[in-house]
Wavefront OBJ file of the C-alpha trace (Angstrom):
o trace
v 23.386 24.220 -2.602
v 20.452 21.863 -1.575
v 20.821 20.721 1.891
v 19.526 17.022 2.011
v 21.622 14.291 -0.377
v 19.211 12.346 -2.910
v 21.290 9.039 -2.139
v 22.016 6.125 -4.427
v 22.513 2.384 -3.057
v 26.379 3.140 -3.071
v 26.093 6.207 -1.241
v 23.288 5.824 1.076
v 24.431 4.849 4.545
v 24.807 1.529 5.227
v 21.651 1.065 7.067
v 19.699 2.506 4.406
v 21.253 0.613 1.173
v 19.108 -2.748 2.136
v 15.312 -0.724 2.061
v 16.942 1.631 -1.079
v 17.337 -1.798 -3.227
v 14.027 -2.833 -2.396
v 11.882 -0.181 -3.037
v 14.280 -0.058 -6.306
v 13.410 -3.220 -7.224
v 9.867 -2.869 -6.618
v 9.313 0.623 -8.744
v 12.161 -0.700 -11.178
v 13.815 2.829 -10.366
v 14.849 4.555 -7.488
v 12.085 7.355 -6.340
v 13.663 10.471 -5.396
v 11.892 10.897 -1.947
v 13.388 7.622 -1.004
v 16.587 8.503 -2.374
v 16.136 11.664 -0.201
v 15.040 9.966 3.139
v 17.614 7.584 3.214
v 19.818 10.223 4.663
v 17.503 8.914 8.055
v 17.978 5.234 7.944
v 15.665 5.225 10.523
v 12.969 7.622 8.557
v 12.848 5.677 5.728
v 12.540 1.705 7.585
v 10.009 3.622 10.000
v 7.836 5.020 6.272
v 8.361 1.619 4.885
v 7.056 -0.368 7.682
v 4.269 1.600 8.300
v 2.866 1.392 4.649
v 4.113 -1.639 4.632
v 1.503 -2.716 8.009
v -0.800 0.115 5.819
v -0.780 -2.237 2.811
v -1.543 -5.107 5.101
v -5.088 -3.746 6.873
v -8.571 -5.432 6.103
v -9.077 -1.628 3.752
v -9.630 -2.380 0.648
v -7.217 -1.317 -1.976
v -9.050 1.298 -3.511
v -10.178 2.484 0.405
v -5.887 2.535 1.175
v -5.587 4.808 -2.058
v -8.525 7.132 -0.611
v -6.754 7.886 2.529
v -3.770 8.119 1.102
v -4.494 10.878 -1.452
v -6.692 12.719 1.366
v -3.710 12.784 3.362
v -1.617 13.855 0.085
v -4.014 16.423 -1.074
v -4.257 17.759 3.050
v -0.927 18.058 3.173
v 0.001 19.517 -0.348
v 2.165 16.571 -1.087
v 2.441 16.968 -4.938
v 4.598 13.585 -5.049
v 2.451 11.718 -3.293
v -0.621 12.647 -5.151
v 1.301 11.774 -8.472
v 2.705 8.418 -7.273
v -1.206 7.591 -6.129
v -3.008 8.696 -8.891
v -1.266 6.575 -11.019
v -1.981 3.497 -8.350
v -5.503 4.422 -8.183
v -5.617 4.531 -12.005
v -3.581 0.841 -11.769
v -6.370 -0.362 -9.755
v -9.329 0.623 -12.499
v -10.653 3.755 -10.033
v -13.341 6.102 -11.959
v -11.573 9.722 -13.645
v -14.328 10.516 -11.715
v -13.438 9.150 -8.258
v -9.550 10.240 -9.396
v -10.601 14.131 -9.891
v -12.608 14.393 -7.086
v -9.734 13.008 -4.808
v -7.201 15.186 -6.544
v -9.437 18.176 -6.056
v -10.621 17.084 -2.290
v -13.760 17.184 -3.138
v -16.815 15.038 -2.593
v -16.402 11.350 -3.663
v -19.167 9.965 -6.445
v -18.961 7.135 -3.914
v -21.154 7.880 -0.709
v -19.168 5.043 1.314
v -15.570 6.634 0.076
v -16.632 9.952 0.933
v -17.369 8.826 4.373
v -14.089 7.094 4.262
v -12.497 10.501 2.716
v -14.382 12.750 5.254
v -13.240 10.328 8.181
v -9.868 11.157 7.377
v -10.166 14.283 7.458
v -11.391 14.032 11.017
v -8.523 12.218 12.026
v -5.971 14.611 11.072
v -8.248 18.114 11.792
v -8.960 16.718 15.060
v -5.611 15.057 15.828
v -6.818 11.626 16.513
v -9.866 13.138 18.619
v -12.297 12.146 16.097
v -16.282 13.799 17.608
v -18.613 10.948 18.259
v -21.077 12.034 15.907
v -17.768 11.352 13.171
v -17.378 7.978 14.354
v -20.573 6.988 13.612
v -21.078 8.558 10.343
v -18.253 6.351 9.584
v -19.479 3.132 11.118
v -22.497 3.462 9.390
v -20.922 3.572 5.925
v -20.252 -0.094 6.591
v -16.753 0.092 8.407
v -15.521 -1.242 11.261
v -14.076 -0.366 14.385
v -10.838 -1.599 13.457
v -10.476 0.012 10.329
v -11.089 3.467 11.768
v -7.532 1.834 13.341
v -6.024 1.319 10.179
v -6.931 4.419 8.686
v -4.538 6.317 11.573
v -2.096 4.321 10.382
v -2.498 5.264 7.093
v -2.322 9.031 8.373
v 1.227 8.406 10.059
v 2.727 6.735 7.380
v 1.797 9.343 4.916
v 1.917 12.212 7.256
v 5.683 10.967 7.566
v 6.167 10.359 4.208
v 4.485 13.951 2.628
v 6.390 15.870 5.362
v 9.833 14.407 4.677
v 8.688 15.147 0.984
v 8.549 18.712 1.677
v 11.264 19.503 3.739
v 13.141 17.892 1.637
v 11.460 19.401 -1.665
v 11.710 16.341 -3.454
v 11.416 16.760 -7.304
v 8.449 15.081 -9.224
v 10.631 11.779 -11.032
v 9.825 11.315 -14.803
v 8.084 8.387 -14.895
v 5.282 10.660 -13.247
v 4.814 13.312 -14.806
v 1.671 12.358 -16.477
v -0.059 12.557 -13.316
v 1.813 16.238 -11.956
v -0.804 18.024 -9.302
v -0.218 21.256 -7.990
v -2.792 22.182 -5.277
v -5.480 24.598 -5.928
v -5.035 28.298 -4.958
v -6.312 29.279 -1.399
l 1 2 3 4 5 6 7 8 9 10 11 12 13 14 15 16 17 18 19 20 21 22 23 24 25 26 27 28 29 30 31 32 33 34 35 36 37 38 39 40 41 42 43 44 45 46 47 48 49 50 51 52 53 54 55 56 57 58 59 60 61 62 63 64 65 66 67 68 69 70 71 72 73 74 75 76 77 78 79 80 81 82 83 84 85 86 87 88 89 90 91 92 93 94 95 96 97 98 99 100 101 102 103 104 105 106 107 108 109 110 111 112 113 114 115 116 117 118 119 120 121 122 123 124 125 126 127 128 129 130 131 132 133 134 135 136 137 138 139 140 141 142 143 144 145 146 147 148 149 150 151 152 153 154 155 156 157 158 159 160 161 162 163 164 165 166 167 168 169 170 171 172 173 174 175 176 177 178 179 180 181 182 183 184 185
């Protein structure tokens, strides 16, 4: 007997039933980790703020979808990594630039990759990104502030791939054509 409810709009708690609509109106279907997190009214306003805000930084598009996916990929977030791939393929990225990302591997892009690699600081060292990390980064062309806006990304999507897993949400249909498993340790 699964232990977490994947809600609809009629049975969601109240509190939840507003954000459920939205993001139902947005995708044109309900996605099942949203159906699943709306058990936590306050989980899912808190995800959808923050990529909301995420959404909102001075990243690029196509830099948002890079930490994303890092973050995905880091934290074996299978529908994450399907939802994004199919944004990054919206947005005209490489199959290159896709694969690599998919695979965590090195970007064709040297500017992503420092973008990609900087993320990867950020969540191996907790926030407490070395020096030397920083200004790999900075010299890639970014700015202070968007080293800011990448930890954002990271907590958004660190909440969002975590709830996915406890809660084992199922990959929905209209994504199967971009299923990822991760690669075997």
């Amino acid at each position: 007997m699964p232990v977490f409810t994947a809600h609809t709009a009629e049975t969601a708690p109240a509190a939840a039933r507003r954000s459920i609509e939205g993001v139902r109106g947005r995708f044109g279907w309900l996605p099942t980790p949203v159906a699943l997190m709306a058990d936590s009214p306050q989980l899912l306003t808190g995800f959808l703020t923050a990529s909301t805000g995420f959404e909102q930084t001075d990243l690029a598009p196509l830099d948002r979808e890079v930490v994303i996916l890092t973050v995905s990929t880091s934290h074996e977030c299978h529908f994450c990594v399907a939802l994004h791939t199919g944004k990054l393929t919206r947005l005209g990225a490489t199959p290159e630039l896709i694969t690599a990302l998919r695979a965590g591997s090195v970007l064709p892009d040297p500017r992503l990759e420092a973008l990609r690699r900087f993320t990867l600081a950020v969540l191996d060292h907790r926030g407490a990104v070395p020096e030397d990390e920083l200004e790999d980064f900075l010299a890639a062309g970014y700015q202070p502030r968007h080293a800011l806006d990448v930890v954002l990304g990271v907590g958004a999507y660190t909440m969002s791939t975590f709830a996915n897993r406890l809660t084992r949400a199922p990959l929905d249909p209209p994504l199967a054509a971009h299923a990822w498993t991760p690669a075997a340790a």
